[in-house]
C-alpha positions in Angstrom: 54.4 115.6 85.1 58.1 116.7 85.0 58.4 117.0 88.5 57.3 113.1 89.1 60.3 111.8 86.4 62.8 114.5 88.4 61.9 113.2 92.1 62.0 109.4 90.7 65.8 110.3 89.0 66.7 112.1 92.5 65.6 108.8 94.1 67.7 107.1 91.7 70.7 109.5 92.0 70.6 108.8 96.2 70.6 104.8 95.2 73.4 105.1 93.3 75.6 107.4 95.6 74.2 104.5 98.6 75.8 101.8 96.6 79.1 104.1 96.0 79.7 104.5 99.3 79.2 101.2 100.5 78.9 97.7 97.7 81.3 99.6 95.9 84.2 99.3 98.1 83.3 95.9 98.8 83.6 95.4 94.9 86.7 96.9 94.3 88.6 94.5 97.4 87.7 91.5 95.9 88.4 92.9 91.7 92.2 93.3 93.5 92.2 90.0 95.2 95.7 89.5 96.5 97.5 86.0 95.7 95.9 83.2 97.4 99.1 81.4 99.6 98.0 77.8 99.2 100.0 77.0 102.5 98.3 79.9 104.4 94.7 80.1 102.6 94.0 76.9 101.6 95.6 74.5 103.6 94.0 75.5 107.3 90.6 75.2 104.9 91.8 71.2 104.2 92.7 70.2 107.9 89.5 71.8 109.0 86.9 70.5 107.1 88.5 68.0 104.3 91.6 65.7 106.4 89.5 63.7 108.4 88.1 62.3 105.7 90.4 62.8 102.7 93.2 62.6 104.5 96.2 60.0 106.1 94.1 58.2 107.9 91.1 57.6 105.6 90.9 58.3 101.8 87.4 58.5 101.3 87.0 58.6 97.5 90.6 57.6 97.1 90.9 61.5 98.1 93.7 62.6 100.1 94.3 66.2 100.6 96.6 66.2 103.3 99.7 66.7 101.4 100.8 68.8 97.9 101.9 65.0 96.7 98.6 63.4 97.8 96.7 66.2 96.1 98.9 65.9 92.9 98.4 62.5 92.6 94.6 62.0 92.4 94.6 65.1 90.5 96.5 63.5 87.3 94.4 60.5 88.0 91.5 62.7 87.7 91.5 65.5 85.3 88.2 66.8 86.6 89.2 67.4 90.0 91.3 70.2 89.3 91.4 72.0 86.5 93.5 74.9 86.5 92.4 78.5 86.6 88.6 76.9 85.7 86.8 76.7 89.1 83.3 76.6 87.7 84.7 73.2 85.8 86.6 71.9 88.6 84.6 68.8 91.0 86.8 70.1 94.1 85.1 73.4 94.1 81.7 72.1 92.3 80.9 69.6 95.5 81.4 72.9 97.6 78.7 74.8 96.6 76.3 72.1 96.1 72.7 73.1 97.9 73.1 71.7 101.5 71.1 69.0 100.7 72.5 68.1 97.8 73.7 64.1 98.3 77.0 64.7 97.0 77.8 67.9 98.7 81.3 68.4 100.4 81.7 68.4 103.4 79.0 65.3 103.7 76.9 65.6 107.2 78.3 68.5 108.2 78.2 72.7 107.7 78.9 73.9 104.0 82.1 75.9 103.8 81.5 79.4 104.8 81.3 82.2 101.6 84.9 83.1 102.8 86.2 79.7 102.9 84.7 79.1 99.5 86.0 82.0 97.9 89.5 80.7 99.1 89.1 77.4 97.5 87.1 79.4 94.1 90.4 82.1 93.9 93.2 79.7 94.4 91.8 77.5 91.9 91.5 80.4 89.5 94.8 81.8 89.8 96.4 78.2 88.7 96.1 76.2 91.9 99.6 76.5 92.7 100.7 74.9 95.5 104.1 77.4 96.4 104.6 80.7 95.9 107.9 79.3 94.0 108.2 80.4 90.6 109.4 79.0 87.2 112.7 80.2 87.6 112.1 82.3 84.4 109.7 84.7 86.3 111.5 84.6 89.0 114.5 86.1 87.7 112.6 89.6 87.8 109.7 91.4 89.2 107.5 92.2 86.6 106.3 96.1 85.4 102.8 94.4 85.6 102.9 92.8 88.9 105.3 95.3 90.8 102.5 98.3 89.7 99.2 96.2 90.5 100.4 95.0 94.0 102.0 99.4 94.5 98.2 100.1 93.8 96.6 97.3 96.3 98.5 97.8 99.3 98.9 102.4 98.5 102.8 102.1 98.2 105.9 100.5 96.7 108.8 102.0 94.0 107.5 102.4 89.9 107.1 99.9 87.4 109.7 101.6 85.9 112.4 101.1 88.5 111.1 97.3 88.6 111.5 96.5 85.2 114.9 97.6 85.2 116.1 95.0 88.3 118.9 93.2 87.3 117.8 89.6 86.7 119.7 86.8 88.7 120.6 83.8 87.6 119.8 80.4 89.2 122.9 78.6 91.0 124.4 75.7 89.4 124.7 73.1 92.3 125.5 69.5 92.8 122.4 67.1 93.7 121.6 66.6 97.2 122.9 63.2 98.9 119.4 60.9 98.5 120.2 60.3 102.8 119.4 63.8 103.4 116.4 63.6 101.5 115.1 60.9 103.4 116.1 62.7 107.0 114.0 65.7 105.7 110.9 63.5 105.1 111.6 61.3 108.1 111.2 65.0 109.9 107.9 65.3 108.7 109.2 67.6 105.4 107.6 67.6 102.2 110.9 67.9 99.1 110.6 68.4 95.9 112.9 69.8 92.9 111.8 72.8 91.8 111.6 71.8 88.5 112.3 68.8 86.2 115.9 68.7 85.9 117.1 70.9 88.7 119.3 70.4 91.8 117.2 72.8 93.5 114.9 72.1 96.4 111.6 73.4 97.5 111.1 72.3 101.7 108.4 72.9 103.2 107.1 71.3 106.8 103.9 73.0 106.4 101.3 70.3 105.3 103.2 68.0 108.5 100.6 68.3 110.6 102.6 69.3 113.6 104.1 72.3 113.8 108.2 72.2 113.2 110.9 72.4 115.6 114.8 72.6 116.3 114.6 69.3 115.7 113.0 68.8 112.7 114.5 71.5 110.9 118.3 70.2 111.9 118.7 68.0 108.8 118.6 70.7 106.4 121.4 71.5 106.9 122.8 68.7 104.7 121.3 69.7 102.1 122.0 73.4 102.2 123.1 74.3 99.4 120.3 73.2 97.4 117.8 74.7 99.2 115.7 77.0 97.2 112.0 77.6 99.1 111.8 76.6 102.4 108.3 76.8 103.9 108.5 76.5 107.6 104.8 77.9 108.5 103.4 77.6 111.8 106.6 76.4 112.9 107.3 76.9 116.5 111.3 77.4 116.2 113.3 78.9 118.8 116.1 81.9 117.8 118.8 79.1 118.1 116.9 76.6 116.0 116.4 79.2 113.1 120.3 79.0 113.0 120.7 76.5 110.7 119.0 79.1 108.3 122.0 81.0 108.2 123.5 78.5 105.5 120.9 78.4 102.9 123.1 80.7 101.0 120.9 80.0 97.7 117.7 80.0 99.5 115.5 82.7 97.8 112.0 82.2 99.3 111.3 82.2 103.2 107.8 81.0 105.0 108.2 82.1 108.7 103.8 82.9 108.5 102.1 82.2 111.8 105.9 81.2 112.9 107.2 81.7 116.4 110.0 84.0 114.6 111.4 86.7 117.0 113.2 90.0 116.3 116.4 88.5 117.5 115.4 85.2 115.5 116.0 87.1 111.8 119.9 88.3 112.6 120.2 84.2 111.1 118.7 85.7 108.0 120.8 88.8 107.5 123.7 86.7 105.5 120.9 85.5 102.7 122.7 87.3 100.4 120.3 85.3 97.6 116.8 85.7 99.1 114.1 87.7 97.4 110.7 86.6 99.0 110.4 87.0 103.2 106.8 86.3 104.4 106.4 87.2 108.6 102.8 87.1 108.4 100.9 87.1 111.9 104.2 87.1 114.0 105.8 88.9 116.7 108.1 90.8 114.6 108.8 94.6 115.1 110.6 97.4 113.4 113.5 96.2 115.2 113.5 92.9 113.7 113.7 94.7 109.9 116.9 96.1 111.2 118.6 92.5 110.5 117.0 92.7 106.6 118.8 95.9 105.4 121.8 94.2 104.3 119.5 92.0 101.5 120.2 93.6 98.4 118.0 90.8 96.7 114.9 90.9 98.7 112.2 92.1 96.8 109.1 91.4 98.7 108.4 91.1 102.5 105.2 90.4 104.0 105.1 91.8 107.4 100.8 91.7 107.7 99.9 91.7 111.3 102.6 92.2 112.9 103.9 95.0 114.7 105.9 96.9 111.4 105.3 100.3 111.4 103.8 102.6 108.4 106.6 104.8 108.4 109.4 102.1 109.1 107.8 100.1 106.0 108.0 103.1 104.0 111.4 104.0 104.8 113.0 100.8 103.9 111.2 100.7 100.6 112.5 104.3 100.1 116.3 103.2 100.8 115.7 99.8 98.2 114.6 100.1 94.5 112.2 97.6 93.8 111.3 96.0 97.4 107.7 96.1 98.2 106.8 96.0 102.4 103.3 94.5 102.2 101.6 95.8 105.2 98.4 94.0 104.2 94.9 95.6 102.6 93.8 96.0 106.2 96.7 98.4 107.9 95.0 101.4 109.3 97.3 103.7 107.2 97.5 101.8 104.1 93.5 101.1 104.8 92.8 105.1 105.2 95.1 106.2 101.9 92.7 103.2 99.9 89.6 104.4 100.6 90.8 108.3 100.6 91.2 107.5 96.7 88.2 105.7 96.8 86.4 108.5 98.0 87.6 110.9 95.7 86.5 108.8 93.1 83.0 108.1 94.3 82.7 112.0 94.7 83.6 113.0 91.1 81.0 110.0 90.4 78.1 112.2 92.1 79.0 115.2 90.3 79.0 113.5 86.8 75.8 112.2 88.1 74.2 115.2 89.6 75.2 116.8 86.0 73.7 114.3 84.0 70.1 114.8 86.0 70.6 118.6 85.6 70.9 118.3 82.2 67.6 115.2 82.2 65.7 117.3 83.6 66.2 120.5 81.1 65.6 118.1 78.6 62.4 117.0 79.9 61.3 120.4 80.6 61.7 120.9 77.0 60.0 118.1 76.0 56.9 118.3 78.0 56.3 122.6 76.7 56.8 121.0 72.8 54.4 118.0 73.8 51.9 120.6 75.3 52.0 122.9 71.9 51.1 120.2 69.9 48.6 118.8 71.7 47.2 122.8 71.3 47.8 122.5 67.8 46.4 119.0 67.2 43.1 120.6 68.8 43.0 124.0 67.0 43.6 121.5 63.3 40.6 119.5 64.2 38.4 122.0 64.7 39.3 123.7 61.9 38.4 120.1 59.9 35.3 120.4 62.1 34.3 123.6 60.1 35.2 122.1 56.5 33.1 119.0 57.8 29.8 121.2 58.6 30.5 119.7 62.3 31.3 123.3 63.7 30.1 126.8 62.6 32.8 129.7 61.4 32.5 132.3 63.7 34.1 135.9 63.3 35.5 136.9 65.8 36.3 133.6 67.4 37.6 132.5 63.8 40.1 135.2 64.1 41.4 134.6 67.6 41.6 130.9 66.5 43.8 132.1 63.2 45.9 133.8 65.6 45.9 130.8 67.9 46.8 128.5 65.3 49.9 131.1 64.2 51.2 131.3 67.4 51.1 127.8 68.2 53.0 127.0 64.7 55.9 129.2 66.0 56.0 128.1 68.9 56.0 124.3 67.8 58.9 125.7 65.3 61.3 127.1 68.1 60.9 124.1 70.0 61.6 121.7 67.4 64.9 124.0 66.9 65.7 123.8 70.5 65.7 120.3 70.3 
């Protein structure tokens, strides 16, 4: 009967507004997967479950993954480990999700990665296992229409694609190359240095795969090497305001780390004279509106990460509003920026019920229709047959019932004729 197919589509209609309202949200966070940070995302992943063995102390598999260089290394070796935006093809991420009993399943006698933890590891290879957020200086030079609109969408804010497209471009400084002694100071300091790319004078720093965290101390050397820092990843570092001072002659630095730092409000006045830097990434520290009082003099900065800390919506907003092209990243998970998301969201998932609550309206007509023309010609199948039953000598004419038969039979035609033009 109708009825049955209707009540089995409303079934159907509740299952897919269910799924709307809760899988589909899910969905749409991981579709806009923000950047994975190899220093923030990937490396905690290493020194938990992957250094002990693959790491300075043992090499398990002539394995090390407890620096970029060690990683890079053994990668070349090995095309297979690695291979770059093809996770499903890549032995790193293949031993990962190996069954748990699988022999040569990573981590060996112990827990599998958790699904988060895996899904790291699966993104970061995927997005070109890059190991700094450092860019060929040719990309770096602009924020693209693409990039600057995708990451406005993500995160509910940020200036047009328009307005980013239209940045002027600056060019990379021409400096001398560093004095090899500094170099060595760095590393002896626990820093990882390397140019940023073949050819260059420029540096990229970063203390983060140390181990340790990095101090006044360790960051001291750089500044011998000043003016060829470009990145400088200082991470988990647990600097205090005085220490950060050396900062404060980078003047062609244009990428900052201070994530998971013990950076202070007071600590970033040493960063108000980086007249060059476009990338500032706070993530999980102390830092307050207060502390984005010392950034309003960087005409270059572009984007600033200031997830979990204490940044207000409406401060965020406001310095975006006085900067075109700077993006405040307050993080997918901000209560404002969080409630604006899945506002939209909702909307859309509402306009999705109607269209679907139409399309059964109209089903159901159409079934309606379908089961009356099915009915008259069932009617008219019978009233044919018994008509052959007469010409066969299987059924007697009779007068009277002959004639309401005739009349039957006409009415059934017509009826079988409308509802073939309905259709």
């Amino acid at each position: 009967m109708w009825w049955q197919l209707y009540f089995r589509q409303l079934f159907f209609l509740k299952l897919v507004i269910f799924w709307c309202l809760t899988g589909f949200w899910c969905v749409a966070e991981r579709s806009n997967a923000a950047d994975i940070d190899f220093t923030k995302d990937v490396v905690p992943i290493f020194e938990e479950h992957c250094t002990a063995c693959h790491g300075k102390k043992k090499g398990l598999g002539k394995l090390r993954l407890h620096t970029v260089e060690a990683i890079k290394k053994k990668a070349a070796e090995d095309e297979h480990l690695i291979v770059e935006g093809d996770p499903d093809n890549s032995e790193l991420y293949g031993r990962l999700i190996l069954p748990k009993d699988h022999k040569k399943r990573m981590p060996k006698k112990a827990d599998p990665l958790s699904e988060k933890e895996m899904e790291v590891i699966r993104l970061w290879i995927e997005q070109g296992a890059l190991f700094t957020l450092v860019a060929i200086p040719a990309s770096d030079a602009t924020v693209s229409e693409q990039s600057a609109s995708q990451e406005a969408e993500e995160h509910g804010h940020g200036h047009s694609g328009e307005e980013a497209a239209n940045l002027e471009e600056v060019p990379l400084p021409e400096v001398a190359s560093a004095d090899p002694g500094a170099i060595e100071k760095l590393t002896e300091a626990g820093a990882q240095v390397s140019v940023l790319y073949a050819g260059s004078s420029l540096l990229q720093v970063s203390y983060a795969l140390s181990g340790e965290s990095a101090t006044d101390a360790d960051v001291a050397p750089l500044a011998a090497v000043a003016e060829q820092v470009y990145s400088l990843n200082l991470a988990k570092s647990q600097l205090s305001d005085q220490g950060l001072a050396v900062l404060s002659q980078l003047k062609n630095l244009r990428q900052l780390h201070l994530e998971n730092s013990s950076v202070t409000d007071s600590g970033l006045v040493h960063l108000s004279g980086l007249a060059s830097l476009r990338y500032l990434n706070v993530y999980g520290t102390a830092i307050t509106d207060a502390g984005l009082k010392h950034l309003e003099g960087l005409e270059q900065l572009k984007k600033l990460y200031v997830w979990k800390t204490k940044v207000s919506y409406d401060v965020a907003r406001a310095m975006e509003e006085k900067r075109a092209g700077l993006m405040v990243n307050l993080g997918f998970d901000h209560p404002v920026v969080a409630r604006k998301r899945l506002t939209k969201q909702l909307e859309q998932t509402q306009e999705q019920i109607k269209e679907a609550a139409t399309e059964l309206q109209a089903a159901k007509l159409g079934f309606e229709r379908a089961t009356k023309r099915s009915e008259d010609i069932n009617k008219r199948l019978e009233e044919i047959q018994g008509q052959l039953d007469v010409l066969d000598g299987k059924k007697k004419p009779g007068g009277e019932e002959a004639a309401k038969e005739g009349d039957a039979i006409a009415k059934t035609d017509e009826a079988v004729a409308e509802a073939a033009e309905q259709k």
